[in-house]
C-alpha positions as CSV (number, residue, x, y, z in Angstrom):
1,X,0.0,0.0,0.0
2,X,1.0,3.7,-1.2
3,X,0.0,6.9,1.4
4,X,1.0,10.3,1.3
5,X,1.7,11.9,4.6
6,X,3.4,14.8,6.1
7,X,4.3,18.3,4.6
8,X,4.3,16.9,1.2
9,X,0.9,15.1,1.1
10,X,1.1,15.0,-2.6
11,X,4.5,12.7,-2.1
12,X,3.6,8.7,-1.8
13,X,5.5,7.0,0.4
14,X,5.7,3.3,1.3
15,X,3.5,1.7,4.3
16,X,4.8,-0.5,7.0
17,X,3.7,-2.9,9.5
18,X,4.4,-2.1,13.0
19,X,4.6,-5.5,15.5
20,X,4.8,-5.2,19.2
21,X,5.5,-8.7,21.1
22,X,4.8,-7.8,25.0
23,X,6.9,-10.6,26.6
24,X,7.7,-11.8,30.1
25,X,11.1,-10.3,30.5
26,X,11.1,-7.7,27.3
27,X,8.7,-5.6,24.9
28,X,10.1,-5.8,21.1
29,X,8.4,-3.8,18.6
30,X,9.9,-4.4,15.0
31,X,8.7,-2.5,11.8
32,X,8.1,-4.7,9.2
33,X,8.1,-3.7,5.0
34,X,5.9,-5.8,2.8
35,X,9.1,-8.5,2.4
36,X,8.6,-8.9,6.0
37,X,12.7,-7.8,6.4
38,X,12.9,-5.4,10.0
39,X,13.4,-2.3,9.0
40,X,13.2,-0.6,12.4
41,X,13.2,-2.3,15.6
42,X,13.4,-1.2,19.8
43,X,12.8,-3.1,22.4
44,X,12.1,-2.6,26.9
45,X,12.4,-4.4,29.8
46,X,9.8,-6.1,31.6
47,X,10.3,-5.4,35.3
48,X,8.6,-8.0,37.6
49,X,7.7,-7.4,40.8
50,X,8.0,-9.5,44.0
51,X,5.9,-8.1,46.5
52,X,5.8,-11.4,48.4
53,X,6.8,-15.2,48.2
54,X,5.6,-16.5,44.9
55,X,3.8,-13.5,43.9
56,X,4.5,-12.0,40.6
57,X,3.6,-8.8,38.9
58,X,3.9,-6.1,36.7
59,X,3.1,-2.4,36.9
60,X,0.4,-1.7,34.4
61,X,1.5,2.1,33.6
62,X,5.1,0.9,33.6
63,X,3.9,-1.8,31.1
64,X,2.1,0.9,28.8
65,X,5.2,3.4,29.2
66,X,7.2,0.5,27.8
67,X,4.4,0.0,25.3
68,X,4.5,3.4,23.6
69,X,7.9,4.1,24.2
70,X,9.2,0.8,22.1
71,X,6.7,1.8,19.2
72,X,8.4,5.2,19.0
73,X,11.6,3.8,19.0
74,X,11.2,1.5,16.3
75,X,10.1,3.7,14.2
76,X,12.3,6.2,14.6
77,X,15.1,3.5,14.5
78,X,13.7,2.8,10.9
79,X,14.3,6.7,10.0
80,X,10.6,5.9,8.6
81,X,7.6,8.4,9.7
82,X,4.7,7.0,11.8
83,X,2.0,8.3,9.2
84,X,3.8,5.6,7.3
85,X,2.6,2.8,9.5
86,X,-0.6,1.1,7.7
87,X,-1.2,-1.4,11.0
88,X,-0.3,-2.7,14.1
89,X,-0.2,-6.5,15.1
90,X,0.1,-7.0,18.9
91,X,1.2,-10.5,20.4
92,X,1.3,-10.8,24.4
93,X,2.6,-13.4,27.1
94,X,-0.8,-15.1,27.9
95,X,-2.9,-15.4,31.4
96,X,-1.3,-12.3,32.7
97,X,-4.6,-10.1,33.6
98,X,-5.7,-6.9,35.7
99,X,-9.2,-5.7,37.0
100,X,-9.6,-1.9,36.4
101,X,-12.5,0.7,36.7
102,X,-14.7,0.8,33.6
103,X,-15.2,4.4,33.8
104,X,-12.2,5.9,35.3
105,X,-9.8,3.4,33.7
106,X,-7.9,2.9,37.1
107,X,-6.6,-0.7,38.3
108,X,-7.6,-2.3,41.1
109,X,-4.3,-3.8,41.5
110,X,-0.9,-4.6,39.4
111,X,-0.9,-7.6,36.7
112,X,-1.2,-10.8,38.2
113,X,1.5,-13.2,35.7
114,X,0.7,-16.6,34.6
115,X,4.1,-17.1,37.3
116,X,2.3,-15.9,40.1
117,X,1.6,-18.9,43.0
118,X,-0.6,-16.8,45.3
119,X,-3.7,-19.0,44.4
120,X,-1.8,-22.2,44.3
121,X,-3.3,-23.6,47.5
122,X,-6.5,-22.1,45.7
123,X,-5.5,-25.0,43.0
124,X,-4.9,-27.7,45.0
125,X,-8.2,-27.3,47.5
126,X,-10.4,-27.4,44.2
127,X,-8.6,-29.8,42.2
128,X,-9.0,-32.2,45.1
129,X,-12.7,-30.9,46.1
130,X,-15.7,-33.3,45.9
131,X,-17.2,-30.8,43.4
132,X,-14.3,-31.8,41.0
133,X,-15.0,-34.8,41.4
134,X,-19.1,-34.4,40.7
135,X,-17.7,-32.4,37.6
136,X,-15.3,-35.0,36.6
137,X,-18.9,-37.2,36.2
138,X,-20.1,-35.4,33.6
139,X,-18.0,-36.9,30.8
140,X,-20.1,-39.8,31.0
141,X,-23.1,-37.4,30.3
142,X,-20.8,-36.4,27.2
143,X,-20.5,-39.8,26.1
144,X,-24.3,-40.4,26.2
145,X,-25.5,-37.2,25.0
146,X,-22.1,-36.2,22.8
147,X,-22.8,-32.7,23.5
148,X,-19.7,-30.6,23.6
149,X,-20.8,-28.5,26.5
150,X,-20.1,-31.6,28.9
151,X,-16.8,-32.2,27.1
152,X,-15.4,-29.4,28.1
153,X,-16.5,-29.0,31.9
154,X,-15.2,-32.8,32.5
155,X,-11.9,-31.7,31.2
156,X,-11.4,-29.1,33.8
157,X,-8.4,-29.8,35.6
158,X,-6.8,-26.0,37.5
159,X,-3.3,-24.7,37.3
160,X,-1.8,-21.7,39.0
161,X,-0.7,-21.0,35.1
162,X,-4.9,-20.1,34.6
163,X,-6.2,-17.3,34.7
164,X,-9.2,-18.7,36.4
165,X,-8.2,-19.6,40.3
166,X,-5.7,-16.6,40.2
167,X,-8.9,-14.2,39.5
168,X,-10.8,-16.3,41.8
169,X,-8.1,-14.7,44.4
170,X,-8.7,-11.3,43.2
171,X,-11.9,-11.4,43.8
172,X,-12.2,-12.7,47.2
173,X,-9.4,-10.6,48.2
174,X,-9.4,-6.8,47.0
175,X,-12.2,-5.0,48.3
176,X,-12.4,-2.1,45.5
177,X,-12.7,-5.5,43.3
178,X,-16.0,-6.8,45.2
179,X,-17.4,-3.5,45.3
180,X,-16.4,-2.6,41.4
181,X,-18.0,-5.6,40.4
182,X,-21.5,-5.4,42.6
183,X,-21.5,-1.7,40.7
184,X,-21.4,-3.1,37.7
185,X,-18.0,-1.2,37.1
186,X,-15.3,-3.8,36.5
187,X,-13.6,-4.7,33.8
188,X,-11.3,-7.8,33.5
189,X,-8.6,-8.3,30.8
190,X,-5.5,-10.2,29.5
191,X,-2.9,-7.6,28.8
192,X,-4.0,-7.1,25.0
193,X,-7.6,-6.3,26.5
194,X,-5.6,-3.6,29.0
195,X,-3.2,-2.7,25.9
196,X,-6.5,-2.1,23.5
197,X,-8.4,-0.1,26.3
198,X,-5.5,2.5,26.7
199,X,-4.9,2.8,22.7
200,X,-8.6,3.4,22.0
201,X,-8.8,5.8,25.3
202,X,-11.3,3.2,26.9
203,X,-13.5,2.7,23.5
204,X,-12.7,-0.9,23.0
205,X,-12.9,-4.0,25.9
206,X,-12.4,-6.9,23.6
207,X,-9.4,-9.7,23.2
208,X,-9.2,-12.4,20.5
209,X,-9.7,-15.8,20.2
210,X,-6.5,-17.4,20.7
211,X,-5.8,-15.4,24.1
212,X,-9.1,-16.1,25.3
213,X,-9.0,-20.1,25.3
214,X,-5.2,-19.6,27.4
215,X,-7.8,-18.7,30.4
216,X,-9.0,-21.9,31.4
217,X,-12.4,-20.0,31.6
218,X,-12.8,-19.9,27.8
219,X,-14.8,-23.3,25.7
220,X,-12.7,-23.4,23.3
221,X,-15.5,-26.4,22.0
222,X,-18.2,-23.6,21.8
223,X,-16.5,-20.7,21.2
224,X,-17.5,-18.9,23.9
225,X,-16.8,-18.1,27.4
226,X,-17.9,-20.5,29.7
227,X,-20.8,-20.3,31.2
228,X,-20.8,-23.1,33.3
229,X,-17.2,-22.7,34.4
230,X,-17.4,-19.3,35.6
231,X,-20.7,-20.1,37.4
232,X,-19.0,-22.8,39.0
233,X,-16.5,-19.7,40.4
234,X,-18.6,-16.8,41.2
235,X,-16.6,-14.8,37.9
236,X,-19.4,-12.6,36.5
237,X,-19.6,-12.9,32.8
238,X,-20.0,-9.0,32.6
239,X,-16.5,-7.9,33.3
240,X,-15.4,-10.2,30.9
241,X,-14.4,-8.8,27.2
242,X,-15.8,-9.4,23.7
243,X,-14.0,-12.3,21.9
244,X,-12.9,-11.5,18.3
245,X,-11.2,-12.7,15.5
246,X,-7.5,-12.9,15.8
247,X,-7.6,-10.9,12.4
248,X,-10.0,-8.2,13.1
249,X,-10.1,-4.5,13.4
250,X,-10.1,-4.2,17.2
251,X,-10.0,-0.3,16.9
252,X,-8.2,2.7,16.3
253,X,-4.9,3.8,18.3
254,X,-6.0,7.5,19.7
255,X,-4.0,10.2,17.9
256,X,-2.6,12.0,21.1
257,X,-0.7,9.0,21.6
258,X,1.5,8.6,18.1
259,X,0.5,11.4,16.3
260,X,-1.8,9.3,13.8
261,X,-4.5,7.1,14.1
262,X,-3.2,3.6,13.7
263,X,-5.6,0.8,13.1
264,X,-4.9,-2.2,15.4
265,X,-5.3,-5.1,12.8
266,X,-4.6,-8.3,15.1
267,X,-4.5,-9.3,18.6
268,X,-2.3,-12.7,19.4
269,X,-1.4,-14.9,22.1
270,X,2.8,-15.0,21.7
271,X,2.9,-19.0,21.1
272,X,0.1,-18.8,19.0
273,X,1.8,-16.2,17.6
274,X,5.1,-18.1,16.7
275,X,3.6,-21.1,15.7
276,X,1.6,-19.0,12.9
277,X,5.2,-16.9,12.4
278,X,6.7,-20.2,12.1
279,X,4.5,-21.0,9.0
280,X,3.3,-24.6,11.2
281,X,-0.4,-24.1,9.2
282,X,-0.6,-28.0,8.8
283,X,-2.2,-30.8,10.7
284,X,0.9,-32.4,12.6
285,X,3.4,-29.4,12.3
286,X,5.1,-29.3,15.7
287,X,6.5,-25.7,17.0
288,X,8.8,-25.6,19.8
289,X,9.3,-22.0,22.2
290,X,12.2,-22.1,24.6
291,X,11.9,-19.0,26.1
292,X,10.8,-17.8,30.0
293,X,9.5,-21.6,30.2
294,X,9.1,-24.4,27.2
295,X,5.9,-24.4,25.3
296,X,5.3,-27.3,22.6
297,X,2.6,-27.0,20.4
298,X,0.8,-29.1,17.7
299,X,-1.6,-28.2,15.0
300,X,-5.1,-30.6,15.3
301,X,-6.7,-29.1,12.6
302,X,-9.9,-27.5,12.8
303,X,-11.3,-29.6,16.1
304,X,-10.1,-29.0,19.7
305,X,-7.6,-31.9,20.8
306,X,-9.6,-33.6,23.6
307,X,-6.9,-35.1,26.5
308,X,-6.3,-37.2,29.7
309,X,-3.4,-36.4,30.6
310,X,-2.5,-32.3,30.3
311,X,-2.6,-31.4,27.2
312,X,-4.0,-28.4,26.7
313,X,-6.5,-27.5,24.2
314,X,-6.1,-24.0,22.3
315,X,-7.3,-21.7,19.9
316,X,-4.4,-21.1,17.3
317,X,-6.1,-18.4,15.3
318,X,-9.3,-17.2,13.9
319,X,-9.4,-15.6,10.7
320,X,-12.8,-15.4,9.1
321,X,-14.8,-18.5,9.5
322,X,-11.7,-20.3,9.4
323,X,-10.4,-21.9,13.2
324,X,-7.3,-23.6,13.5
325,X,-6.7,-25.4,17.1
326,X,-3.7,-26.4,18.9
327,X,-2.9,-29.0,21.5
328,X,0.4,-27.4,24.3
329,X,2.6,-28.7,26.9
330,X,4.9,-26.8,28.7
331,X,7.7,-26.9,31.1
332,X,8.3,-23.7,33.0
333,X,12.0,-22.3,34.2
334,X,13.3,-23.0,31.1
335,X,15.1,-19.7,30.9
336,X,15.0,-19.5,34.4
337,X,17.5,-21.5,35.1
338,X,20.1,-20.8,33.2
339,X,19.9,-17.1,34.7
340,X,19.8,-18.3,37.5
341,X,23.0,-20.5,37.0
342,X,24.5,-17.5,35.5
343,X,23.7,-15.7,38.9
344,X,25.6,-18.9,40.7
345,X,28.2,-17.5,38.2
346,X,28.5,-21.0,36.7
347,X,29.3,-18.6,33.5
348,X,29.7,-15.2,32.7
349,X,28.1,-15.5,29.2
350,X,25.0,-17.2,27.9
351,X,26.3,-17.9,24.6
352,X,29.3,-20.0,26.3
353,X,27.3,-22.5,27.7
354,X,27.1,-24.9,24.4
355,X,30.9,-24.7,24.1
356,X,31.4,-25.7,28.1
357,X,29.2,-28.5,27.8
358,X,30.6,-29.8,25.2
359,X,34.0,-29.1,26.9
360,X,33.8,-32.0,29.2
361,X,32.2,-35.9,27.4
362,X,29.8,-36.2,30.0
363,X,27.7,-34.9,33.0
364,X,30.0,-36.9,35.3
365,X,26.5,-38.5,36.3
366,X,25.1,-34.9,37.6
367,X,21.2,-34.9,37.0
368,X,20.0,-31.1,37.0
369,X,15.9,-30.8,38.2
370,X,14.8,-27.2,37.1
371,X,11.5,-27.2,38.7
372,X,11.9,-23.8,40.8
373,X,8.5,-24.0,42.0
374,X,8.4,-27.2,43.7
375,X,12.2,-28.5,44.1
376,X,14.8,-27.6,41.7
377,X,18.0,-29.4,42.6
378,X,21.1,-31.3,41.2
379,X,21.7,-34.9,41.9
380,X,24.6,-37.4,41.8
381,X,27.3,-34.4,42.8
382,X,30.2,-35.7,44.1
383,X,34.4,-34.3,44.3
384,X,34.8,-34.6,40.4
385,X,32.3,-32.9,39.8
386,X,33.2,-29.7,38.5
387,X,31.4,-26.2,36.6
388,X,31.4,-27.8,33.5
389,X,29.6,-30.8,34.6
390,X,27.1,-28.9,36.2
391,X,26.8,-26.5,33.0
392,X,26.3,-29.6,31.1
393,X,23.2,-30.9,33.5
394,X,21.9,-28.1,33.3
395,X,21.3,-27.9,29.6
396,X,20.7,-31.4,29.3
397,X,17.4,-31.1,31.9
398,X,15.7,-28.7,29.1
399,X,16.1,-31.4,25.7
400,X,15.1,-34.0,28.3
401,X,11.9,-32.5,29.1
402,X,11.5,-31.3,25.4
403,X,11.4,-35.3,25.0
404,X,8.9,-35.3,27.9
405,X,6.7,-33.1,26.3
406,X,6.9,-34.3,22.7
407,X,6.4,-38.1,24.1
408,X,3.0,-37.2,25.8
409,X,1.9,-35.3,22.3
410,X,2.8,-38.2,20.1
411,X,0.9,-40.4,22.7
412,X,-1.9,-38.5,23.0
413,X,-3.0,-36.8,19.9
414,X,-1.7,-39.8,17.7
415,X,-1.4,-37.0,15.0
416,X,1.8,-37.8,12.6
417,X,4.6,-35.2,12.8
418,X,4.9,-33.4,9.6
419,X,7.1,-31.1,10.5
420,X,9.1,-29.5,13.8
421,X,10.4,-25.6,13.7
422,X,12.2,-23.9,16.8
423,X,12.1,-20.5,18.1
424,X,13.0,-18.4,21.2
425,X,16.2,-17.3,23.1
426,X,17.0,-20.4,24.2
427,X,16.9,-22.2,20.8
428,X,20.0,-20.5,20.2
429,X,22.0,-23.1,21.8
430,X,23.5,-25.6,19.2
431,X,24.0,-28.2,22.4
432,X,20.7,-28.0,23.5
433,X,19.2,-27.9,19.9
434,X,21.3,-31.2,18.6
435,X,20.4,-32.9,22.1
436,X,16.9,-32.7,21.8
437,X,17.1,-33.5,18.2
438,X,19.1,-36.2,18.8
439,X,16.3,-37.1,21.8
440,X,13.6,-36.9,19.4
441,X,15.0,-38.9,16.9
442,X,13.7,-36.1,14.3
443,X,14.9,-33.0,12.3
444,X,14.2,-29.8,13.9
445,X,14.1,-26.4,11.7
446,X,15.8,-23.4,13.3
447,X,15.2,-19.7,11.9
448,X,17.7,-16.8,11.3
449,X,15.5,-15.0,12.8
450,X,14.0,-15.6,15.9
451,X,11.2,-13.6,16.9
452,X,8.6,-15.4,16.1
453,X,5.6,-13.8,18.3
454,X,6.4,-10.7,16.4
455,X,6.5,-12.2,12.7
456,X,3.3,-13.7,13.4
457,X,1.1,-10.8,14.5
458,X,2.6,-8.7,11.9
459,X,1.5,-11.9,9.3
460,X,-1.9,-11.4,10.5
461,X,-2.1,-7.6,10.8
462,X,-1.4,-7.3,7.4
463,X,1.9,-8.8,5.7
464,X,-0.2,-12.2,4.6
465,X,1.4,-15.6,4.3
466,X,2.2,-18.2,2.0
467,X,6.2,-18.0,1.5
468,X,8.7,-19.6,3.8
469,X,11.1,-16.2,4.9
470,X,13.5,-17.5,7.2
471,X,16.2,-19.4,6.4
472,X,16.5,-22.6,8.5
473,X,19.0,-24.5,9.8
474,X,18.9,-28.2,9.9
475,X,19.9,-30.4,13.5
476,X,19.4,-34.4,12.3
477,X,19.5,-37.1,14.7
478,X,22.8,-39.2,14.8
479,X,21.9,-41.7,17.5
480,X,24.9,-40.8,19.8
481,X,22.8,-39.5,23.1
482,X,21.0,-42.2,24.7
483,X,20.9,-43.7,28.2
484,X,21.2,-40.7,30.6
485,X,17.4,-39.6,30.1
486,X,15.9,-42.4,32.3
487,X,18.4,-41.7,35.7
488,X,17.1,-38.1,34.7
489,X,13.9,-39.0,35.5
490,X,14.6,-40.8,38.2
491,X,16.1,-37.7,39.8
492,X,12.9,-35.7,38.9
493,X,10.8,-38.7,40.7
494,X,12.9,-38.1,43.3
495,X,12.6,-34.7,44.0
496,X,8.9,-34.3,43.2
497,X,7.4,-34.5,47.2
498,X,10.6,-33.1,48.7
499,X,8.4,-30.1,49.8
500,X,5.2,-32.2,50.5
501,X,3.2,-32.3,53.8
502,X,3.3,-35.6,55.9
């Protein structure tokens, strides 16, 4: 598309795509031409708040200054002008939500991130609750009746990663919350809901599809948000947002804020996002994120992947009438804990850790758990066992649960792998990339670039698909790594109840 902006309106100039990827630890905005090549790019950092043990949150204005501030940047990084910017695509970290005033726009409290634990004992009282149990009974009502409303509630199982138990705590505990809601003034949203509300100056409460069904509040079987489910916890439909189309006109970025009204063209959940950046539009393509935490992801086609034993079903994308599902398991503290062995000073630099595992033949028989919510811990030290072996662990513990988590999909869905692409900051490492190929006795498919969330809301908000644009690099199993994954996971047995109550 050709505009003409500024002091020479009669001038045409080129139009962009502007993309804005609100991660965990970092907001990356990238301007995109029609070739989909960066042509302007800034980026923030996220900064996380600890208020108490296992709480996690972010500052909502800090979150929007970041916002705004990374958009500007980008474009002025491109030495392009913002009238030049046809769209925006917007992907965000999933199940991180905030409760604000409907009319006066003001929180009720910071975001709550999909890492917070407050509501974990929350989790555990209702996962174990005789009403789970009654709700567990209504599968067979969905094998006599094959009604997809009783599909769904019998697969309810809670996670502190939901959005649902963790707003189950808000509620119950903020009193401007209670009261909001009994005045019929609260609004709930996901960070693209919060994101869309500030850009339109409060016109537009709405999220899309694919950020939705990341809730555990949403049917993705229906379509809809659940009725049943948020009965079942006292969350009032009303404060909930209109679901739309992942590509959709969402609304109109206010002027005050860039200087032109931008039209937002697509709202995205970030692996949703990737997977659709990573061009996995097939029945069996495989996309792995190794990022904050590992999310693995497989395209069912246009049904909902119905599953015993945690796979999670999703909405990839809606575009049109057209609905393409996904089935995701994921390991968090992926990235986790290599900062945090960075912190241990086990290294100085990230990008040394492939050549110090591959420094030393072995692990020396060191099993590394990285689960730093219930009991991370290493096992099998003993007085030759040195940095490097512990390095080596380390990476080791994140192909071995890639393995986990690709072992459960190919068990559960029973969908042939057509193809496997990786992404993320983590996929950077060539040890743990060959290991996990090596582990999953496939090819995996690395891009040059490897911003994936990005790419794909800018595919949707307005750069189209259809042509491979990264250039890939190729890991193929060679048989050489086997042995060390089953005393792995008998170290994570191991360490599973080491916190557990007698």
């Amino acid at each position: 598309m050709i505009t003409s902006c500024g002091k020479n309106p009669g001038i045409k100039r080129e139009t962009f795509i502007l993309s804005v990827d609100v991660g965990t630890t970092s907001i990356r905005c990238h301007v995109y031409d029609k070739s989909a090549s960066i042509r302007g790019s800034c980026s923030a950092k996220v900064s996380l708040l600890y208020p108490q043990p296992g709480w996690v949150e972010i500052d909502p204005e800090d979150l929007w200054k970041g916002f705004v501030t990374v958009v500007k940047g980008a474009v002025q990084d491109s030495g392009l002008q913002m009238c030049q910017m046809e769209s925006l695509g917007i992907s965000t970290q999933r199940a991180t939500f905030i409760t604000w005033d409907r009319n006066t726009g003001k929180p009720f409290h910071n975001f709550i991130t999909w890492q917070d634990l407050r509501a974990a004992e929350l989790v555990r009282s209702w996962n174990r609750s005789c009403t789970m149990k009654v709700v567990k009974d209504i599968f067979m009502l969905h094998f006599l009746t094959r009604q997809k409303r009783f599909l769904a509630a019998s697969l309810v199982v809670f996670t502190t990663q939901h959005v649902s138990l963790r707003l189950v705590w808000a509620l119950n505990n903020i009193p401007q919350l209670r009261q909001a809601v009994e005045d019929d003034s609260c609004y709930f949203g996901t960070i693209d809901t919060w994101l869309l509300y500030k850009l339109t100056k409060g016109l537009v409460h709405a999220t899309d599809y694919s950020n939705a069904s990341a809730t555990a509040i949403f049917d993705s079987y229906q379509m809809c948000w659940s009725g049943f489910l948020c009965s079942l916890l006292s969350i009032p439909l009303s404060i909930l947002p209109s679901v739309q189309n992942t590509s959709h006109k969402f609304g109109t970025c206010d002027p005050s804020i860039f200087g032109v009204p931008i039209p937002v063209m697509s709202v995205m959940a970030d692996q949703q996002a990737a997977m659709f950046g990573e061009c996995c539009f097939d029945i069996g393509d495989v996309k792995i994120t190794m990022g904050t935490g590992t999310f693995m992801n497989i395209n069912t086609g246009n049904k909902p992947h119905t599953s015993i034993a945690g796979l999670y079903p999703l909405v990839g994308w809606k575009i049109g009438a057209d609905v393409v599902y996904l089935a995701e398991g994921n390991a968090a503290g992926t990235g986790a804990a290599i900062k945090w062995a960075q912190d241990l000073e086990l290294f100085s630099d990230v990008k040394e850790t492939g050549a110090i595992a591959t420094s030393v033949e072995d692990s020396d028989g060191v099993y590394f758990v990285p689960s730093f919510s219930a009991c991370a811990s290493f096992m099998g030290l003993k007085p030759s066992t040195t940095k490097r072996h512990l390095v080596r662990a380390i990476l080791e513990s994140i192909a071995f649960r890639n393995k986990q988590l690709f072992e459960i999909m190919l068990r559960e869905t029973r969908i042939p792998i057509t193809k496997i692409r990786a992404d993320g900051g983590v996929c950077t490492n060539n040890f743990i990339m060959q290991l996990t190929a090596d582990l999953l006795g496939r090819k995996i498919e690395r891009p040059s670039h490897f911003d994936m969330s990005c790419l794909g809301a800018a595919f949707v908000a307005g750069l189209g698909t259809g042509k491979e644009l990264a250039t890939f690099e190729y890991w193929d199993k060679d048989g050489r790594y086997r042995g060390v994954l089953q005393s792995w996971e008998r170290a994570l047995q191991r360490s599973m109840h080491w916190y557990s109550q007698p």
